[in-house]
N, CA, C and O of each residue as an XYZ file, in Angstrom:
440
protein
N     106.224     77.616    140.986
C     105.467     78.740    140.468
C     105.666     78.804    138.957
O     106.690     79.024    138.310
N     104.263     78.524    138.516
C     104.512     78.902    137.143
C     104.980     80.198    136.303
O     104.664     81.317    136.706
N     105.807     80.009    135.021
C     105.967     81.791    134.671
C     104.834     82.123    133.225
O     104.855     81.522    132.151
N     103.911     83.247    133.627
C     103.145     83.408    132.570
C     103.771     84.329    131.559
O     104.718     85.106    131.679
N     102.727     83.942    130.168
C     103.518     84.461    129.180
C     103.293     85.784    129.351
O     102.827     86.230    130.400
N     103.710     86.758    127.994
C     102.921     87.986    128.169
C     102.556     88.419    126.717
O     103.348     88.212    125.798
N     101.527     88.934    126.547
C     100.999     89.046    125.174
C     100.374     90.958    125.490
O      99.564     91.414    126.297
N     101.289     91.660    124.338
C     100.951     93.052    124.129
C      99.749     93.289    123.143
O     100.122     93.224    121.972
N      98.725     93.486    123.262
C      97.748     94.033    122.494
C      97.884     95.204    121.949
O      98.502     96.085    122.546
N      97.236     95.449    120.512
C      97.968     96.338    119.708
C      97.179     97.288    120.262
O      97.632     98.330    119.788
N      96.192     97.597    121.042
C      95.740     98.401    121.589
C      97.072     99.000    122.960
O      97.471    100.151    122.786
N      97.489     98.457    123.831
C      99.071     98.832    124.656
C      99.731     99.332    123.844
O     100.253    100.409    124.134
N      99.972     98.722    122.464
C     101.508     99.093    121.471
C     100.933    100.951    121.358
O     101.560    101.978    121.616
N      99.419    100.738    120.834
C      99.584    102.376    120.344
C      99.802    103.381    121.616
O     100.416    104.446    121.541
N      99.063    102.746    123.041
C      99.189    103.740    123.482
C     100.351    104.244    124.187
O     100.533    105.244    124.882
N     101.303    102.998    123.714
C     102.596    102.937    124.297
C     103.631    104.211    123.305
O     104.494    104.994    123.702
N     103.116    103.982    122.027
C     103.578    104.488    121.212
C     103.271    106.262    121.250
O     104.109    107.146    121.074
N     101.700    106.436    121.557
C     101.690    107.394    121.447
C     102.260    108.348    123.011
O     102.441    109.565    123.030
N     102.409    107.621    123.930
C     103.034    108.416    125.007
C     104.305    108.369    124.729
O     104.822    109.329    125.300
N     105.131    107.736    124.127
C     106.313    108.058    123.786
C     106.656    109.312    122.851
O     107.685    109.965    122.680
N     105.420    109.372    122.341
C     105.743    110.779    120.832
C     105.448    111.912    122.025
O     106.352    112.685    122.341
N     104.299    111.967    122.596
C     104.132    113.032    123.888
C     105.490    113.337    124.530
O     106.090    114.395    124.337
N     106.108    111.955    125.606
C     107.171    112.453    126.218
C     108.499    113.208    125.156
O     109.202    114.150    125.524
N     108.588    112.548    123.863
C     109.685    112.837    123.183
C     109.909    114.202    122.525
O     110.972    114.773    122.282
N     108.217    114.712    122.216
C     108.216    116.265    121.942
C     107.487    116.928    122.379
O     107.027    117.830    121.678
N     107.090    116.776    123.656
C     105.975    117.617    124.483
C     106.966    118.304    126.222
O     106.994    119.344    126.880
N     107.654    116.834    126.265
C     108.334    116.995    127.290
C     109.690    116.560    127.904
O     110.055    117.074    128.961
N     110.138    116.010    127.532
C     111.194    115.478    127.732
C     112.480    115.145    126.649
O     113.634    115.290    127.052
N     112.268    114.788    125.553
C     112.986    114.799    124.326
C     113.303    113.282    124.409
O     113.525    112.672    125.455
N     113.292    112.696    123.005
C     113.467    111.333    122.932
C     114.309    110.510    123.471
O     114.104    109.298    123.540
N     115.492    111.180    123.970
C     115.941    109.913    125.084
C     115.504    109.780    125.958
O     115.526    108.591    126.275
N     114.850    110.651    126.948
C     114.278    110.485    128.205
C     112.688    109.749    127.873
O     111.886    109.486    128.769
N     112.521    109.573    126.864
C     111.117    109.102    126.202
C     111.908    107.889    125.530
O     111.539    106.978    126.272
N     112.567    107.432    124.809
C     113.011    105.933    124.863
C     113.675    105.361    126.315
O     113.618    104.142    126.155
N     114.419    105.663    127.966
C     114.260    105.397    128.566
C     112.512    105.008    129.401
O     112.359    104.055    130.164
N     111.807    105.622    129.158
C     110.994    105.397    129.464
C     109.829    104.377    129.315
O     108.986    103.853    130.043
N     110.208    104.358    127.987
C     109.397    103.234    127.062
C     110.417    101.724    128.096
O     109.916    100.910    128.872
N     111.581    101.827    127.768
C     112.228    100.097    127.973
C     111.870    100.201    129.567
O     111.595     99.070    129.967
N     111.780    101.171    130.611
C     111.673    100.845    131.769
C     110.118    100.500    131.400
O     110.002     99.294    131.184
N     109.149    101.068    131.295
C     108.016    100.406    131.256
C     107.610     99.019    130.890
O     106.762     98.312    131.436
N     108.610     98.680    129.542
C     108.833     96.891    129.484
C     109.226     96.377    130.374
O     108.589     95.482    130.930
N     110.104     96.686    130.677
C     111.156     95.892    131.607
C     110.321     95.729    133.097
O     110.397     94.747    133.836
N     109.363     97.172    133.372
C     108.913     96.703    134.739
C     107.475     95.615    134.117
O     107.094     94.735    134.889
N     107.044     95.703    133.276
C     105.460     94.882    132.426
C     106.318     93.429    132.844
O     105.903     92.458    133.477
N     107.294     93.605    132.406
C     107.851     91.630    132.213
C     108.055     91.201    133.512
O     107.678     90.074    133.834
N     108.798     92.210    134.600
C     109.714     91.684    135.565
C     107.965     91.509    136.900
O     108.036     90.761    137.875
N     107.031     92.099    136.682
C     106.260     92.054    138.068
C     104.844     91.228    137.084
O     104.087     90.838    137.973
N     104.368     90.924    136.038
C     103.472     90.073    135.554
C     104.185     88.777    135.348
O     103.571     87.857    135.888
N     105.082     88.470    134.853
C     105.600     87.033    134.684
C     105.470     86.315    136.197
O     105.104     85.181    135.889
N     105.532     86.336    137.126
C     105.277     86.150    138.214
C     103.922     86.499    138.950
O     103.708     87.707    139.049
N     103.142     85.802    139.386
C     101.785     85.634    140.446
C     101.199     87.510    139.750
O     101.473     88.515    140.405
N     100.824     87.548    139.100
C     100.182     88.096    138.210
C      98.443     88.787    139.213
O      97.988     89.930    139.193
N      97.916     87.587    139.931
C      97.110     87.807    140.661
C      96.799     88.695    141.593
O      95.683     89.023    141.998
N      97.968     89.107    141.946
C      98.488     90.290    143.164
C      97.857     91.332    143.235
O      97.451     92.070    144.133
N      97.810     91.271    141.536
C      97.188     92.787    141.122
C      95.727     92.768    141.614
O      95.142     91.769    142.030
N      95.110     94.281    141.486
C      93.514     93.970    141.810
C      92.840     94.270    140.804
O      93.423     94.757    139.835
N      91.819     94.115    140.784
C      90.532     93.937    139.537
C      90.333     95.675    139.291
O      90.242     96.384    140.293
N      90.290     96.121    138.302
C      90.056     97.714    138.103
C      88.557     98.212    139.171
O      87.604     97.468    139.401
N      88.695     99.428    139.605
C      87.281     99.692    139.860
C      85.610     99.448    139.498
O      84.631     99.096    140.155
N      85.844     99.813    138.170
C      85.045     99.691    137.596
C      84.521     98.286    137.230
O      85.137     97.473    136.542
N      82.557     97.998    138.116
C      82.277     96.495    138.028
C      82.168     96.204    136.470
O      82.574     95.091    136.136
N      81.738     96.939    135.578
C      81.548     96.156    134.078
C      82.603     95.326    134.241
O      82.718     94.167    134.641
N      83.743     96.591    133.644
C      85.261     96.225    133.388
C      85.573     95.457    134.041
O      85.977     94.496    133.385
N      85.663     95.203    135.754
C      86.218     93.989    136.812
C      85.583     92.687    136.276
O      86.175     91.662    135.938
N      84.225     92.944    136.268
C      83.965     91.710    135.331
C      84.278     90.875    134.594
O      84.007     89.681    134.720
N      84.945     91.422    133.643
C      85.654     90.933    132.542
C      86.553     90.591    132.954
O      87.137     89.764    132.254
N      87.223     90.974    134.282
C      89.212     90.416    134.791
C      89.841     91.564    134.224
O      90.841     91.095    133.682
N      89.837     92.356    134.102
C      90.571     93.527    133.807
C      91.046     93.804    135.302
O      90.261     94.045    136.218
N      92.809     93.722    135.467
C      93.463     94.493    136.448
C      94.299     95.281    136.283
O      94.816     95.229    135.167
N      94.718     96.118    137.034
C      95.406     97.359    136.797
C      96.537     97.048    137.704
O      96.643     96.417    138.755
N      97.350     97.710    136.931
C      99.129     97.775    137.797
C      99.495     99.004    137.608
O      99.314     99.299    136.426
N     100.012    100.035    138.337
C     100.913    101.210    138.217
C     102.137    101.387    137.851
O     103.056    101.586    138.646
N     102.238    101.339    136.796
C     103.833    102.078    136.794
C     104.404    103.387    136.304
O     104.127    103.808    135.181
N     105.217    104.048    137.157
C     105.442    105.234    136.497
C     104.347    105.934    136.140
O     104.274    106.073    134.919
N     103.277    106.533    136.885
C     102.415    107.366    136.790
C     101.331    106.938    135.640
O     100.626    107.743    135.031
N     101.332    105.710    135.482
C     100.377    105.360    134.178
C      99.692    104.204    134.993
O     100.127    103.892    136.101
N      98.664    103.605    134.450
C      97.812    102.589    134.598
C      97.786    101.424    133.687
O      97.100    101.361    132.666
N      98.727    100.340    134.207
C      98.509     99.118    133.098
C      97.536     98.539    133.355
O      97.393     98.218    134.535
N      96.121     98.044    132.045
C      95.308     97.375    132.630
C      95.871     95.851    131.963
O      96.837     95.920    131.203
N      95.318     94.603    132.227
C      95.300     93.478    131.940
C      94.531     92.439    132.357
O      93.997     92.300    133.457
N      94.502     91.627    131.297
C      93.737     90.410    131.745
C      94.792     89.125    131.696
O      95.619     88.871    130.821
N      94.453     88.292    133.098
C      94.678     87.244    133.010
C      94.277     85.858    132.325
O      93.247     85.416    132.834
N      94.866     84.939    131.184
C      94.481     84.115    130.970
C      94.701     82.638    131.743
O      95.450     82.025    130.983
N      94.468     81.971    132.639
C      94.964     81.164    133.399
C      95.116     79.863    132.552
O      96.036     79.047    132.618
N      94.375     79.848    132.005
C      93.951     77.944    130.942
C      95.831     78.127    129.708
O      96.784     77.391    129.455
N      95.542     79.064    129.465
C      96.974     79.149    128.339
C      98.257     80.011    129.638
O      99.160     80.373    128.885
N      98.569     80.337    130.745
C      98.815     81.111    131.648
C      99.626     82.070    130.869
O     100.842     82.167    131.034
N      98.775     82.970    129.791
C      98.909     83.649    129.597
C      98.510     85.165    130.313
O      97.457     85.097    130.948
N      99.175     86.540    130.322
C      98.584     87.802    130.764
C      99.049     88.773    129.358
O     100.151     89.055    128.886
N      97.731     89.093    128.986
C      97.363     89.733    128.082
C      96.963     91.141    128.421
O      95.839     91.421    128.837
N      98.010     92.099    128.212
C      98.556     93.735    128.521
C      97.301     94.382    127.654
O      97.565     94.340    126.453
N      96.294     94.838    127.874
C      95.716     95.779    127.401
C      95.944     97.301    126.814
O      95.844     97.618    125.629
N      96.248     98.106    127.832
C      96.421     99.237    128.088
C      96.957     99.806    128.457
O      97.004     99.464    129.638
N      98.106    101.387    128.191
C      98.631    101.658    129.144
C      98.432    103.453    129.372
O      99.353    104.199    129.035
N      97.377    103.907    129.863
C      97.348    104.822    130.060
C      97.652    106.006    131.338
O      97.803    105.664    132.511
N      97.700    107.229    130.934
C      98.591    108.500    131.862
C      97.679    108.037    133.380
O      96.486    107.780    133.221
N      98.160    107.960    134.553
C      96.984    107.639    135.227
C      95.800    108.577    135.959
O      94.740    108.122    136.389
N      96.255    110.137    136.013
C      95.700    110.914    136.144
C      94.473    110.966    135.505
O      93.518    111.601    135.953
N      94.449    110.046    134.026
C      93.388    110.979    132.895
C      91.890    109.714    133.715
O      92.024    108.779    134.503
N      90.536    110.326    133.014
C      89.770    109.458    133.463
C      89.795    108.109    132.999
O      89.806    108.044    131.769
N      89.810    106.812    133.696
C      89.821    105.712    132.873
C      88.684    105.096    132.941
O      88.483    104.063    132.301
N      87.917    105.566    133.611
C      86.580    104.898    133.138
C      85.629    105.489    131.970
O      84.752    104.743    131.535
N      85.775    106.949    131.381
C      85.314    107.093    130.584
C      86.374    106.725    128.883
O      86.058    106.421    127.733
N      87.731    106.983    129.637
C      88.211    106.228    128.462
C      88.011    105.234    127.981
O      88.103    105.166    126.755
N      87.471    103.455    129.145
C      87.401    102.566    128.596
C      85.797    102.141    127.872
O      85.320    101.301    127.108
N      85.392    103.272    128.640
C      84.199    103.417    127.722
C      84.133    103.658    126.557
O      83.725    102.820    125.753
N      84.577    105.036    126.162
C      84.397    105.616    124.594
C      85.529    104.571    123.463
O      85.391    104.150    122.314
N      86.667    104.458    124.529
C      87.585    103.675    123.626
C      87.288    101.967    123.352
O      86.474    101.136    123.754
N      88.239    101.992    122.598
C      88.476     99.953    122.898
C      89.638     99.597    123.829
O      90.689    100.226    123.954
N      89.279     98.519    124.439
C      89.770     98.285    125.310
C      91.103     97.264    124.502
O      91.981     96.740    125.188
């Protein structure tokens, strides 16, 4: 079994970033918001470096189209695309999963 790489798009970094400023002064206070951040790496590396495929294609046909899949962690929605030719997986997104994500990936960039 091959191990794929993983590549964070600066689009993940912000929204990684900005749920960390949320948890750190909205709700929780920055340690429980820097735990949160490294478990979210730590689970991105430990369940994509491995058969990556598992995951399923997002709802949405545009978006599935494209290979956009989604993984859960911790109440958020990672989306990603698989690159198979470089076996790279390229982390898109990581948003609250409650919020809408189909109009987010609409209005936003993906």
């Amino acid at each position: 079994m091959e191990l794929y790489k993983l590549r964070l798009a600066k689009t993940f970094r912000n929204d990684l970033r900005e749920s960390y400023a949320y948890i750190a002064t909205q709700l929780s206070g920055p340690i429980a918001a820097s735990k949160w951040r490294q478990d979210i790496k730590n689970t991105i590396k430990k369940k994509l470096a491995y058969f990556p495929q598992k995951y399923r294609l997002i709802d949405n046909p545009t978006f599935a189209a494209m290979g956009i899949r989604r993984m859960n962690v911790k109440n958020h929605a990672v989306l990603f695309v698989i690159h198979e030719k470089t076996t790279c997986v390229e982390v898109l997104r990581i948003i609250y999963a409650r919020r809408d994500l189909d109009r987010i990936l609409s209005e936003e960039a993906i």
